[in-house]
C-alpha positions in Angstrom: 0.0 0.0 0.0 1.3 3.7 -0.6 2.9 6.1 1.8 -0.8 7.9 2.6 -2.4 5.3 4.0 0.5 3.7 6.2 1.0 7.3 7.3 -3.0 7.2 8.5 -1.7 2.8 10.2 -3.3 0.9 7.2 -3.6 -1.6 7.9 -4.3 -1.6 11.8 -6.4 1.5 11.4 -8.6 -0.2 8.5 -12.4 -0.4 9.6 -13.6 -1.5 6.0 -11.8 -2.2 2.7 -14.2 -1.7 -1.0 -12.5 -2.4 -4.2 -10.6 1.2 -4.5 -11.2 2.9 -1.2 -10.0 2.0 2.4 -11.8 3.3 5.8 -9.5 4.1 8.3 -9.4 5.1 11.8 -8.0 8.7 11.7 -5.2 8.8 14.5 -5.1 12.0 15.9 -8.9 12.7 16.7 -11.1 16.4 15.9 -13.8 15.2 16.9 -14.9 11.7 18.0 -15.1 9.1 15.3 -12.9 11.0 12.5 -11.9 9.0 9.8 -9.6 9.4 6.4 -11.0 7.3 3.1 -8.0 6.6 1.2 -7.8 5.8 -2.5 -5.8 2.8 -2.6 -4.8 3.9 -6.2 -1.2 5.9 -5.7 -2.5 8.7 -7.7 -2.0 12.0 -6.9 -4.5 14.0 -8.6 -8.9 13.2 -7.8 -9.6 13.5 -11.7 -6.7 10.6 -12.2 -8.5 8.2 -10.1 -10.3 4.9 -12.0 -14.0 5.8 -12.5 -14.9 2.9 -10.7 -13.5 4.7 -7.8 -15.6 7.8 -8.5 -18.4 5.5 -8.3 -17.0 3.4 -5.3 -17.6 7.1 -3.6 -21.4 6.4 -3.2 -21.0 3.1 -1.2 -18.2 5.0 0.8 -19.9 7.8 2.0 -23.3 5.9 2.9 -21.0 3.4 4.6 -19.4 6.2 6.9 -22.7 8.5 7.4 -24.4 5.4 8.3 -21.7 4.1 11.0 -21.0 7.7 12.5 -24.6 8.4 12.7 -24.9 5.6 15.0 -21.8 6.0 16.6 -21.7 9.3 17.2 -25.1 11.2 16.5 -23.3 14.0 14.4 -25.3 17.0 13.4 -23.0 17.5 10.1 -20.2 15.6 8.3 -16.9 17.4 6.3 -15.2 15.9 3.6 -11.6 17.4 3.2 -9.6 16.7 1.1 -6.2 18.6 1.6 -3.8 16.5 -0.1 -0.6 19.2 1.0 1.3 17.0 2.9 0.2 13.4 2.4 0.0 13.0 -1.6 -2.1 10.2 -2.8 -6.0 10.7 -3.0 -7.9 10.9 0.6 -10.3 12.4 2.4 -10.3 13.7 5.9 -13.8 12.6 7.3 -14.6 14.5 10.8 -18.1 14.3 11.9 -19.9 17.7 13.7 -21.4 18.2 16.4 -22.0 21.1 18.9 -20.5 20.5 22.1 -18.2 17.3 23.4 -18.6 13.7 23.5 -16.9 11.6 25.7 -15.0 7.7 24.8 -12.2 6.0 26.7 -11.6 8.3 29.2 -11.1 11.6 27.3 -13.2 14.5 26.0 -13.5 14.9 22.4 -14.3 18.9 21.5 -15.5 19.9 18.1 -13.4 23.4 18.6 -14.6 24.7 15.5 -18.3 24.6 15.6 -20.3 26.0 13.8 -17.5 27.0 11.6 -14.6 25.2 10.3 -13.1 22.3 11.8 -9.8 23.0 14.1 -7.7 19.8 12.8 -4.7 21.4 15.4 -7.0 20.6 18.5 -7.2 17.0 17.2 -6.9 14.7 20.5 -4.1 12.2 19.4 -4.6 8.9 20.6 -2.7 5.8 21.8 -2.5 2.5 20.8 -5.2 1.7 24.0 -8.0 4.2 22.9 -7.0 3.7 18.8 -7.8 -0.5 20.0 -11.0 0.5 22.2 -12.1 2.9 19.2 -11.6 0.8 16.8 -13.6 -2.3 18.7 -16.4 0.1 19.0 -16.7 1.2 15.5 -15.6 -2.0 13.1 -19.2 -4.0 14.0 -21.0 -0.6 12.3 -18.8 -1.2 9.5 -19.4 -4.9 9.2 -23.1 -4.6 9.4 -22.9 -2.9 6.1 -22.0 -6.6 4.9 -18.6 -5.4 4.1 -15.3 -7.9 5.2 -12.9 -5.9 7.3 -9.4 -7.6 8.8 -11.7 -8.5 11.7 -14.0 -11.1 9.4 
């Protein structure tokens, strides 16, 4: 896999694997249950991706909405996709909500509601809370009748 997605722990991050797009655990946390969807094509550029990826974007983003929404009852969802530091094709997924949530011990603030998120008050987490996070999420995932690592 390309330098993005081990950057993001693929593959102990992954929560669900489609033909051209991996879900994965976002590291350093904005808000509870922030995620990066990674191409796993090692292009650089959106319009370079397969159009089977564009498509593939459909099943993606249901997958996610549907798993955060139970997860973590946001009230809005962003999509960014920076691509400045990390090159290949991927999206920042951070869920919105007004207020904190709470998971493992530690207090998860969406600093920049209503407005943009603050990706520099990100809560980083260790390998404990990225395990416990990662238990609580991968059965949403799966009961989209996906395989992740954990099948």
């Amino acid at each position: 896999m390309h330098a993005t997605a081990e950057k993001f722990g693929y593959p102990g991050t992954l929560l669900r694997e489609l033909e051209h797009w991996l879900i994965l655990l976002r590291p350093a946390q904005p808000t509870l249950g922030s995620l990066v969807l990674v191409a796993k094509s090692d292009v650089t550029e959106f319009s370079a991706l397969p159009a089977g990826a564009h498509a593939e974007l459909a099943e993606a983003t249901q997958a996610i909405e549907t798993a955060l929404k139970q997860f973590t009852d946001y009230a809005k969802i962003n999509y960014l996709m920076l691509m400045m530091v990390d090159p290949q094709v991927h999206f920042h997924v951070i869920p919105r909500y007004e207020g904190s949530r709470e998971f493992a011990g530690s207090q998860f603030v969406d600093a920049g509601w209503p407005k943009l998120p603050d990706l520099g008050e990100a809560v980083p987490l260790d390998a404990e809370q990225m395990a416990a996070l990662s238990a609580e999420l991968k059965p949403l995932f799966a009961a989209e009748g996906i395989q992740t690592d954990a099948n």
